[in-house]
Residue, then its C-alpha position, 0 to 999 in steps of 0.5 A: x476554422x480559422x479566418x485573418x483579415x488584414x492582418x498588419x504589425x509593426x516593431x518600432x516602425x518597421x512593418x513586420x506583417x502587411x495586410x495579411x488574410x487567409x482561410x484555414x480550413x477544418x482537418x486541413x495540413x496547411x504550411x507556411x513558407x517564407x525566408x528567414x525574417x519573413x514573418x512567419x514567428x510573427x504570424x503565430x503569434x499573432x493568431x494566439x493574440x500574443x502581440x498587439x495587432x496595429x490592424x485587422x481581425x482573427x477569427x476561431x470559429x465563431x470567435x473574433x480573438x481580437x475583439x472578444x474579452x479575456x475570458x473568451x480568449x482564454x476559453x478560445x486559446x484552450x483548443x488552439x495548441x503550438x509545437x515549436x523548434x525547441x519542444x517547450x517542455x518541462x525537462x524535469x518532469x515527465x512525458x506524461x506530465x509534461x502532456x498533463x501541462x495542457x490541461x493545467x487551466x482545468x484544474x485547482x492551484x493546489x493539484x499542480x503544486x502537488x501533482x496530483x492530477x485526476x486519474x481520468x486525465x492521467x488515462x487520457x494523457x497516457x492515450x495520448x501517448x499512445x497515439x505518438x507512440x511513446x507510452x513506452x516512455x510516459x515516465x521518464x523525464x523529458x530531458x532524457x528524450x531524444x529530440x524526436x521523442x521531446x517532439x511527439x510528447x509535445x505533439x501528445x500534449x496537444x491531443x490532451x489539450x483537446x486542441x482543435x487547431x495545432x499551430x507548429x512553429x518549425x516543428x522539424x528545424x532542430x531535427x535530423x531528415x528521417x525523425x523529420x519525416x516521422x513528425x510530419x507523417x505523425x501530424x498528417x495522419x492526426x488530421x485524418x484520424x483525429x480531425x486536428x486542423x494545423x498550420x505549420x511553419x517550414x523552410x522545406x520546400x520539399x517537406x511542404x510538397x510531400x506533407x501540406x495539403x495547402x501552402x501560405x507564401x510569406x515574403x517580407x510581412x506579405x503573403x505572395x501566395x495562397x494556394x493547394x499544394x498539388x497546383x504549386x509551381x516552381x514560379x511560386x516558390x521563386x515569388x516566395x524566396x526571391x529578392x522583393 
């Protein structure tokens, strides 16, 4: 699903990310670990080409995101969804237009300035909203979400996109223990229903032994660890949160 090859940034000379390569496999939870600073923001969104990369190459299936042209990135990007810490929604519109926002690309410019989207996607948005469980809430505004709820319409957003990889940046930071725990049940069993493929940024080390499948250690821009959950030890997550 997804290949890096030595991957390496720098921000003003300082090396953010060093010579970094991983394989992500299809319909797999895969979390990323790593102290504050790490480079694990960073990793994202280099994925999403947002950053120049100083070296190495990024593979969506058969794509090399960083070689290809504008146009295939933007076709590319089209099945890549994030969720981050702070949700990212429109809070003034509704949860199902905020879930109708991932398929903007789609559409004529004048349907999104008037909203006047397919009722082919309204259903499907409003399937999506279902499947989080949150159809109950299609038409209120995203401000008036609790954040749990703000979370799993992003989540539904993604399902709309069509996505087939998830990249979720802290998905749980802002939320309390038991809302946190529904995410991550949410997101496991979209990978088994849905056959969504994630990588998920965390700072639980718990969360990352009860939810991922396999678990990416990243300590100063470099990546200590590569392995499937069930073998992590407890000299790994030392490797990982230890002084360099």
């Amino acid at each position: 699903m997804l290949v890096v090859e030595n991957l390496t940034k720098t921000y003003a000379g300082r090396s953010v990310l060093q010579n970094i390569s991983f394989a992500i496999r299809p319909q797999s939870f895969t979390v990323v670990l790593g102290p504050s600073g790490a480079g694990k923001t960073t990793l994202m969104r280099t994925i999403l080409q947002l950053v120049r990369l100083e070296q190495g190459r990024i593979w969506f299936g058969d794509h090399d995101l960083t070689r290809c042209s504008p146009t295939q990135l933007r076709a590319s990007r089209a099945h890549i969804a994030t969720v981050a810490q702070q949700f990212n929604l429109v809070r003034r519109r509704t949860a199902l237009e905020n879930c109708l926002g991932g398929r903007l690309s789609e559409l004529p410019l004048w349907r999104c300035w008037l909203g006047h989207f397919p009722l082919s996607l309204q259903r499907e948005a409003l399937l999506a909203l279902e499947r989080v469980r949150l159809l109950e809430v299609a038409f209120q505004r995203a401000d008036q979400l609790s954040g749990g709820q703000q979370q799993r319409v992003a989540i539904a957003r993604a399902l709309t996109q069509r996505a087939r990889l998830l990249l979720a940046d802290e998905p749980v930071a802002s939320l309390d223990p038991e809302t946190a725990h529904t995410i991550l049940q949410l997101l496991t069993s979209l990978c088994a229903r849905e056959g969504l493929t994630i990588v998920c940024n965390l700072h639980q080390v718990e969360l990352a032994r009860q939810y991922g499948d396999h678990v990416l250690g990243i300590r100063a821009g470099r990546l200590v660890l590569d392995k499937p959950t069930a073998q992590l030890t407890d000299h790994d997550i030392d490797c990982i949160y230890s002084h360099p």
